[in-house]
C-alpha positions in Angstrom: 173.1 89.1 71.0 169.4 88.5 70.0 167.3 91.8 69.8 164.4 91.8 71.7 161.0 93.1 71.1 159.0 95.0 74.1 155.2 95.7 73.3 153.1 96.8 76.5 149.4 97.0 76.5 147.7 99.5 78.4 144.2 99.1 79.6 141.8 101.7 81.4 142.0 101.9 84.8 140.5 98.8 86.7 140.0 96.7 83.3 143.3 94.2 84.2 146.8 94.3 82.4 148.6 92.7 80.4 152.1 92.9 78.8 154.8 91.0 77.6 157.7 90.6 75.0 159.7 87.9 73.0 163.1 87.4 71.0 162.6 89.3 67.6 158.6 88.8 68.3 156.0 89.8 70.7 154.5 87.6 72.9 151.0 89.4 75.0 149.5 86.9 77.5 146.5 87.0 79.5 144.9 84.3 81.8 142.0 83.7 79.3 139.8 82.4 81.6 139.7 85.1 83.9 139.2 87.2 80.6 136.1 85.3 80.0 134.7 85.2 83.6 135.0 89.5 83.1 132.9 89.3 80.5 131.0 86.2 78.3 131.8 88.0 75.0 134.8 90.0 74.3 134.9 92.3 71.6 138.1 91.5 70.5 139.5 87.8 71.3 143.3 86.9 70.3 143.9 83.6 70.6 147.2 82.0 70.3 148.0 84.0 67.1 151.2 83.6 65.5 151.9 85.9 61.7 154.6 85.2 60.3 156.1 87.1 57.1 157.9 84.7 55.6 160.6 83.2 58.0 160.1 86.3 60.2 157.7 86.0 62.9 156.2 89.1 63.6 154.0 87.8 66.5 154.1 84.7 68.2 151.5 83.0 70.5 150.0 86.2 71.2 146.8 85.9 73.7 144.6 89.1 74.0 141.3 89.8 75.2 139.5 93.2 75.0 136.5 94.1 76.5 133.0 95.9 75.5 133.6 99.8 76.5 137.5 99.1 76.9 140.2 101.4 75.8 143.2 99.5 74.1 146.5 101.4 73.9 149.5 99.4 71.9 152.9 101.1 73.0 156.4 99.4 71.9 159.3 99.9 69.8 159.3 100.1 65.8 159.1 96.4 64.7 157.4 95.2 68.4 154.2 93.9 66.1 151.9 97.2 67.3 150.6 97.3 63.4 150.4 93.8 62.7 148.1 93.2 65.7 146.0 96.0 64.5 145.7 94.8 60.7 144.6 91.4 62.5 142.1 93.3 64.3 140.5 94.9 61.2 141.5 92.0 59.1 143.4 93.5 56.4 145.5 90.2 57.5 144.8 87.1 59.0 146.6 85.3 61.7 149.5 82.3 60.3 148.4 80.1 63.4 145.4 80.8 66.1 142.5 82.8 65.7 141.0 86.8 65.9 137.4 87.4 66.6 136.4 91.3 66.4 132.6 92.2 67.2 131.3 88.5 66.5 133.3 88.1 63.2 135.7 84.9 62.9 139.2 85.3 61.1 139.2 81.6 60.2 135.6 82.0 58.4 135.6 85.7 57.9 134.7 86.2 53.9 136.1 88.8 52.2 132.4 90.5 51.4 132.3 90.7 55.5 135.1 92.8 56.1 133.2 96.2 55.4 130.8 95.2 58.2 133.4 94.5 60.3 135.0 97.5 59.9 132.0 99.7 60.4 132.0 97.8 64.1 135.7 98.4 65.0 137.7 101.8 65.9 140.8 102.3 65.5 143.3 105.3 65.5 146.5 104.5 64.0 150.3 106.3 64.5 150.0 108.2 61.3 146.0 109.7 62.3 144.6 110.3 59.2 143.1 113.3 61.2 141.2 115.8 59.2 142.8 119.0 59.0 140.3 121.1 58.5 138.3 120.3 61.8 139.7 120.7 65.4 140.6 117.5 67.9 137.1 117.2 69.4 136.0 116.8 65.7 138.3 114.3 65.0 137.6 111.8 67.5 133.7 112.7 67.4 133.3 111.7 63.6 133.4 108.0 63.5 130.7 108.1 65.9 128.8 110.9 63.5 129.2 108.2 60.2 127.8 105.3 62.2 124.7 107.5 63.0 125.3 107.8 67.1 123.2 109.8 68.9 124.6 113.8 70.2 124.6 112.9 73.4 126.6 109.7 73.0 129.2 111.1 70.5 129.5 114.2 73.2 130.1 111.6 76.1 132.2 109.1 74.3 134.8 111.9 72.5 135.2 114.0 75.5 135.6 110.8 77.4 138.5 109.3 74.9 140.1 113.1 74.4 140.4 113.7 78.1 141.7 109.8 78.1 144.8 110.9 76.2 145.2 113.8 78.1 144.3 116.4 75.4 141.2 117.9 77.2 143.1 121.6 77.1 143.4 121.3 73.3 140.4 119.7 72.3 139.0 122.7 70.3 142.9 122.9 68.6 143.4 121.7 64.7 145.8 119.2 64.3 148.1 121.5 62.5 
């Protein structure tokens, strides 16, 4: 029997959905044109990506299209391509087939000197964290907004925004240990 992959893609209320899955791959489809029509510029733009390891695909003709302001939340099974779509994103890898365009940067012309900038532009939170131990959850999520000079009242807005989000408003002053 082939093994199937599963990867869903939950958005924030009201921002569309998409979802999908493949044999041994993942396959995420929107109707790009309507993701356009949303909005002229998205921040991140999939486009028919396919990486491939070797002879295993990890994704295949994967279309995704993220909006400014939109929460992105990768769920699936270990080995659904969740990681490999987010080193795409930050371009720690680049696509075998198709193209990934984060914040205005282009994976087919991205040079490596670029990626930095890039990376100062994108958030992500990974399954491991990284989460500073010595500060509490609030913290945690606040601080990339801190390093990229954000104003108080935005980094108050935004974290309590993404904390409450993930449904860990009760334990926002908690440490992660």
């Amino acid at each position: 029997s082939m093994m199937k992959s599963w990867i869903v893609v939950l958005r924030r209320p009201g921002a569309g959905a998409a979802g999908g899955r493949g044999a041994t791959a993942v396959s995420v489809t929107t109707d790009y044109m309507q993701a356009v029509a949303e909005e002229r510029h998205p921040i991140v733009s999939i486009y028919h990506v396919t990486k491939r390891y070797g002879r295993r695909t990890a994704l295949q003709d994967v279309t995704l299209h993220l909006q400014h302001g939109e929460f992105l939340f990768l769920v699936g099974s270990s080995g659904a391509g969740k990681s490999t779509i987010m080193r795409l994103v930050y371009m720690e890898e680049f696509p075998t087939e198709g193209q990934v365009t984060v914040a205005g940067f282009v994976s087919t012309r991205m040079k490596r000197s670029k990626i930095a900038m890039l990376r100062r532009k994108v958030g992500l939170i990974f399954q491991d964290f990284k989460l500073l131990e010595d500060r509490n959850v609030y913290d945690n999520v606040a601080f990339p907004c801190y390093v990229t000079g954000a104003n108080a009242t935005y980094i108050k807005k935004t974290a309590l925004d993404v904390i409450s989000r993930v449904g860990l408003y009760g334990k926002r002053n908690n440490l992660p240990s």
